[in-house]
C-alpha positions in Angstrom: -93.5 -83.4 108.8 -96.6 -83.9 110.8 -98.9 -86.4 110.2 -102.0 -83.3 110.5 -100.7 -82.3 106.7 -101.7 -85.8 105.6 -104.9 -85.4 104.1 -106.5 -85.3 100.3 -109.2 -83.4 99.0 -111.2 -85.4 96.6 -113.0 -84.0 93.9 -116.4 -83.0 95.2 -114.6 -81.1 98.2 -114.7 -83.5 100.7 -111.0 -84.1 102.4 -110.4 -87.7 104.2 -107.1 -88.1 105.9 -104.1 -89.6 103.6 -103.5 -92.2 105.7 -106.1 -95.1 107.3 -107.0 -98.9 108.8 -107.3 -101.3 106.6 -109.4 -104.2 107.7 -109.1 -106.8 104.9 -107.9 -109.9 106.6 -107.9 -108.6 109.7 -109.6 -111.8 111.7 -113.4 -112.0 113.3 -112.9 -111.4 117.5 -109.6 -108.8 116.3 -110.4 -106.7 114.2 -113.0 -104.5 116.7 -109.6 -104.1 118.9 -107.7 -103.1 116.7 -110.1 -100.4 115.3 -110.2 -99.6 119.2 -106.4 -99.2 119.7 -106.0 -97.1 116.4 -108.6 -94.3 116.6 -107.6 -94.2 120.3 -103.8 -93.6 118.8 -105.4 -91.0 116.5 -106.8 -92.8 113.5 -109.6 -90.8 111.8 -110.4 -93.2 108.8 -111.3 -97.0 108.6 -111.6 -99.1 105.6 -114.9 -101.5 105.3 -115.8 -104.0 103.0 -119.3 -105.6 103.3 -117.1 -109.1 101.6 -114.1 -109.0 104.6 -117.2 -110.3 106.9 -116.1 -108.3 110.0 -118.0 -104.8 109.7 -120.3 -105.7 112.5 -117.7 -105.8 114.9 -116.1 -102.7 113.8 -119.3 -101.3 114.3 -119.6 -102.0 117.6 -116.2 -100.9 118.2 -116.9 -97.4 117.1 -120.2 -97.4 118.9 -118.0 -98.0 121.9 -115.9 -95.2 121.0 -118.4 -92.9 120.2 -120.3 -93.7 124.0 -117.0 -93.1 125.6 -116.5 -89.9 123.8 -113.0 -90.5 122.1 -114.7 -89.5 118.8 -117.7 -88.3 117.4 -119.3 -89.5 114.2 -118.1 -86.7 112.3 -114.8 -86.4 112.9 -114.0 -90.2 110.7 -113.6 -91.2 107.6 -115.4 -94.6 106.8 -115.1 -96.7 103.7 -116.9 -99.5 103.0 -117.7 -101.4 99.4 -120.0 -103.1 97.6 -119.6 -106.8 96.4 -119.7 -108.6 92.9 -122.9 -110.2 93.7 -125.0 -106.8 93.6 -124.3 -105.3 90.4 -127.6 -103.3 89.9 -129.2 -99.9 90.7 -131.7 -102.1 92.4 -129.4 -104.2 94.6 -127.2 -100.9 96.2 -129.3 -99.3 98.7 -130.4 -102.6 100.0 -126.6 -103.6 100.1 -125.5 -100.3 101.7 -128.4 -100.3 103.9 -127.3 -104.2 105.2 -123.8 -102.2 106.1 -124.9 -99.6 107.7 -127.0 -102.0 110.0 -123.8 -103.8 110.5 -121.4 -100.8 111.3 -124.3 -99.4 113.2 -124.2 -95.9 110.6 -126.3 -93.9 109.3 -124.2 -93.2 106.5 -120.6 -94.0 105.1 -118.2 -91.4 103.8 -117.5 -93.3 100.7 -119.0 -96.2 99.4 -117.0 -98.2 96.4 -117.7 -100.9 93.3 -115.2 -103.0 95.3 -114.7 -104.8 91.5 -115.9 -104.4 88.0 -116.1 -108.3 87.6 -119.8 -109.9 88.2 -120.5 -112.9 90.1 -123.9 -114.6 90.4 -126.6 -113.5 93.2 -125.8 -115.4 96.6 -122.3 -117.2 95.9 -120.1 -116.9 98.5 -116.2 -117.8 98.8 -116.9 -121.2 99.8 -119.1 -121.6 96.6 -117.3 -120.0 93.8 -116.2 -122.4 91.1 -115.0 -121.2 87.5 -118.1 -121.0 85.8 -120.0 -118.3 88.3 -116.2 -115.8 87.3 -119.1 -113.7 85.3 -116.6 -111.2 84.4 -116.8 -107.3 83.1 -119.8 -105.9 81.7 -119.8 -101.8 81.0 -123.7 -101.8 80.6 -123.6 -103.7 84.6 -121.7 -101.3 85.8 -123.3 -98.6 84.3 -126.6 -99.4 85.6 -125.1 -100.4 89.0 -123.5 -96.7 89.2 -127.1 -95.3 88.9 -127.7 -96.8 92.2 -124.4 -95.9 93.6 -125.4 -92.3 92.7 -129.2 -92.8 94.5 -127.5 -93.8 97.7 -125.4 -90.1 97.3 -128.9 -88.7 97.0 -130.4 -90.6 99.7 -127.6 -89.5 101.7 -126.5 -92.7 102.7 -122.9 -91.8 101.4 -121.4 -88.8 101.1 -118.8 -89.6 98.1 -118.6 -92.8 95.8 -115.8 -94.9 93.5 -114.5 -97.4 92.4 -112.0 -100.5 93.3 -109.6 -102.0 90.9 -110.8 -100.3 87.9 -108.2 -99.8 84.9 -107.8 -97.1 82.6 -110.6 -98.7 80.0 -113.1 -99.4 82.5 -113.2 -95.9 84.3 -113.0 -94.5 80.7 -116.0 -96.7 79.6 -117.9 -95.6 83.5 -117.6 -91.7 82.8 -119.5 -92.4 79.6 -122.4 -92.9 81.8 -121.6 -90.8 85.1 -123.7 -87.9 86.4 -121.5 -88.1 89.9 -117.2 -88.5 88.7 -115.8 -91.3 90.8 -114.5 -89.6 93.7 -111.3 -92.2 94.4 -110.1 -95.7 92.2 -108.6 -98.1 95.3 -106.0 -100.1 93.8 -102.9 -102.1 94.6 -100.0 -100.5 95.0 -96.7 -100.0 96.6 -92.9 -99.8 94.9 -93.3 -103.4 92.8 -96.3 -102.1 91.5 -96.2 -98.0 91.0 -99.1 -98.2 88.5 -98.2 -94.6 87.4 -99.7 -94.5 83.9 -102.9 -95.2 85.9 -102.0 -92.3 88.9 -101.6 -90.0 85.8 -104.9 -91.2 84.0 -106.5 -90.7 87.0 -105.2 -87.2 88.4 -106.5 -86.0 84.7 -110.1 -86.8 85.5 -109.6 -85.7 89.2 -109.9 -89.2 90.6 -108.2 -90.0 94.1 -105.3 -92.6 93.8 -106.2 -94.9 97.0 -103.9 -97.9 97.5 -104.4 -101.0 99.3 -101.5 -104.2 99.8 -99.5 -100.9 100.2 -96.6 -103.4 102.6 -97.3 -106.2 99.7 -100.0 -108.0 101.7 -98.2 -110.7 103.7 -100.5 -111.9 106.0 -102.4 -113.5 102.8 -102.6 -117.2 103.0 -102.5 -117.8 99.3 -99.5 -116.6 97.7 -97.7 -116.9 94.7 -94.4 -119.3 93.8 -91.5 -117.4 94.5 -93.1 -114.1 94.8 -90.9 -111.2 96.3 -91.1 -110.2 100.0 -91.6 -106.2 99.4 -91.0 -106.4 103.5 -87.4 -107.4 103.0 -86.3 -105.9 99.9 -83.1 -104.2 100.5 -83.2 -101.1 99.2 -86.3 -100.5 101.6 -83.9 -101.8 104.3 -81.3 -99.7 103.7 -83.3 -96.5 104.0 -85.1 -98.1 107.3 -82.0 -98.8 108.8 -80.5 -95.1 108.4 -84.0 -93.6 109.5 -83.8 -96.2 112.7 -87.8 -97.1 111.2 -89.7 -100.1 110.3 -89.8 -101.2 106.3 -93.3 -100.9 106.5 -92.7 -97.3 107.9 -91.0 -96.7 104.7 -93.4 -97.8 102.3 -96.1 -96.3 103.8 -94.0 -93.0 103.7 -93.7 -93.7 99.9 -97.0 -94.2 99.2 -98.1 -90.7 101.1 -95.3 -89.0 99.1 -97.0 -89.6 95.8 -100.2 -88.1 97.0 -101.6 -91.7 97.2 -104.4 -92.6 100.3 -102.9 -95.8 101.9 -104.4 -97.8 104.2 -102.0 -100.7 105.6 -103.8 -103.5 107.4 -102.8 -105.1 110.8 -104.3 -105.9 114.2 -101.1 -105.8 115.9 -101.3 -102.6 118.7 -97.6 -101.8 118.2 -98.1 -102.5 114.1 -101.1 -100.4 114.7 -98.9 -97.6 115.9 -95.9 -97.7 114.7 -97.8 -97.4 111.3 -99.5 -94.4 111.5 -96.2 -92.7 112.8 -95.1 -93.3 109.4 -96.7 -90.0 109.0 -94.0 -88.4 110.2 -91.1 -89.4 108.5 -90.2 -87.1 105.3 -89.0 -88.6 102.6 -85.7 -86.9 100.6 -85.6 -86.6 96.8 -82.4 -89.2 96.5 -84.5 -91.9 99.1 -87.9 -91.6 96.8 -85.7 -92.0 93.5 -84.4 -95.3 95.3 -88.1 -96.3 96.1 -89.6 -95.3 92.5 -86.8 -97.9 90.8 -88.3 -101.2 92.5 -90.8 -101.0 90.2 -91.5 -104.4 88.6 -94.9 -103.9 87.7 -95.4 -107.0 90.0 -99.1 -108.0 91.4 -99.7 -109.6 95.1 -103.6 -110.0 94.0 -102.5 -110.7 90.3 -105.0 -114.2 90.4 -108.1 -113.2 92.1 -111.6 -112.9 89.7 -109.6 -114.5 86.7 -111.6 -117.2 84.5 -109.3 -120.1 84.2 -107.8 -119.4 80.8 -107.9 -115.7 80.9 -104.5 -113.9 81.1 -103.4 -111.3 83.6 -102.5 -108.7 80.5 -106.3 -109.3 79.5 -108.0 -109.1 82.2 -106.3 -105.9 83.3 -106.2 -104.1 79.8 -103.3 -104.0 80.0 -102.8 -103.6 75.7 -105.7 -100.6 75.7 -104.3 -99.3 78.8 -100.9 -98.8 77.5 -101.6 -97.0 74.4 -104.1 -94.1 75.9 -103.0 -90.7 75.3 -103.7 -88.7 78.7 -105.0 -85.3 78.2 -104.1 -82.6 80.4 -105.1 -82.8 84.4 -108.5 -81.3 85.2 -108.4 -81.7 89.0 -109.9 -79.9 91.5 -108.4 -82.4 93.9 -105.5 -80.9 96.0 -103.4 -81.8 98.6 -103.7 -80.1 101.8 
């Protein structure tokens, strides 16, 4: 299959290509090149995050681009996301408006709640001790989706969503919702299908958008004894008959569900050798091999937890598991 028939059509008709860069992690004085080497390979869609402290040098990487004439504005997909610390209609524009200075825009193509947990104005990693692990309020991130709605209006983004939001919290957002979130972004790859949540999601016409989709193992920080999803030998097995990378393989699996992915690296031969995952097809007998993996395993099972709170809990997991999902009402499509 071609990688052209990759793309998804979210629910207020705008379609973004299936598959993009992820830039979380991806160091300071790197990451501009390798936003340069992809879109040059034929990248059309970059993930931001306003927290991952580099979007002012992807920004003048596509600025270069742009000058050169490789791409026009229009023809790419950029994400970027709003942090913890901002969790007001008040504080959004001004947050957006900081990103767009950086990645030298005038607007993004979709702008996210990168999480539903709160932190306090002005801490930063190197600051954050238990007590400022706020945690979920529904009326903060009501009031903050008000503003994530203005900057729609404004035109500062052209779609808006959400970032690791379970069942109970995008449940508890449409309460309040004018605009439908156009995409969740969530972890996901084979030890971590999170299909109850796909399902949920496809019923309200919400894009499925994972990140960690190669089970993040660049991060610094990782669990005891945690599982390599890299080396797992089912993937091997199908790599090796397809003469492919593993990480070709997952991201294969990830575009087979209808799922965005958007694999991180600033390696130029990662860089490409990833987005010709494109064109590997999948048969049924290889995704049936893929789908039993699942372990319901988290990479980023830690991050935004109170001391004392349990994964299960802060997840919903109890709530989540016992919704009833009605029938889909998507207008979003695969094209």
């Amino acid at each position: 299959m071609s990688e052209k028939a990759w793309n998804t059509k979210l629910n207020n008709d705008v379609t973004v290509p299936s598959f993009g860069l992820g830039t979380w992690l991806s160091e300071p004085g790197k990451v501009g090149a390798a936003v340069d080497v992809a879109i040059r390979y034929g990248y059309r869609h970059v993930d931001c995050a306003h927290i991952y402290g580099n979007e002012a040098e992807v920004g003048v990487a596509l600025q270069n681009l742009f000058k050169e004439g490789i791409v026009k504005r229009e023809d790419l997909f950029i994400t970027s996301k709003l942090w913890n610390t901002e969790h007001s209609q008040a504080d959004v524009i001004p947050a957006l408006q900081v990103t767009l200075k950086n990645l030298q825009l005038d607007y993004v193509d979709l702008y996210l709640i990168h999480w539903p947990q709160d932190l306090p104005r002005g801490v930063t990693f190197a600051e954050m001790k238990d007590e400022h692990y706020l945690g979920y309020s529904e009326e903060k991130i009501a009031d903050t989706w008000k503003g994530m709605e203005d900057a729609v209006a404004k035109g500062l983004t052209k779609s808006i969503g959400i970032s690791n939001f379970t069942i109970k919290k995008i449940e508890n957002l449409l309460k309040a919702a004018k605009i439908v979130p156009a995409v969740n972004q969530i972890e996901s790859h084979p030890y971590l299908q999170q299909s109850k949540l796909k399902e949920y999601m496809d019923s309200k016409g919400i894009t499925f958008e994972a990140y960690s989709p190669l089970g993040t193992p660049g991060r610094v920080a990782k669990g005891e004894n945690e599982p390599y999803l890299m080396d797992d030998p089912v993937v091997k097995e199908i790599a090796d008959k397809r003469k492919c990378t593993t990480a070709q393989i997952l991201i294969s699996f990830a575009l087979h569900r209808g799922v965005i992915v958007i694999p991180k690296s600033v390696t130029p031969e990662r860089i490409k050798s990833n987005y010709d995952a494109q064109k590997i097809t999948l048969d049924d007998d290889e995704m049936k091999k893929l789908y039993s993996l699942e372990q319901n395993f988290r990479y980023l099972r830690f991050f935004m937890m109170k001391t004392g709170q349990t994964e299960a809990d802060f997840w919903d997991a109890d709530y989540d598991e016992k919704v009833v999902i009605d029938a889909p009402d998507s207008k979003r499509q695969k094209s």
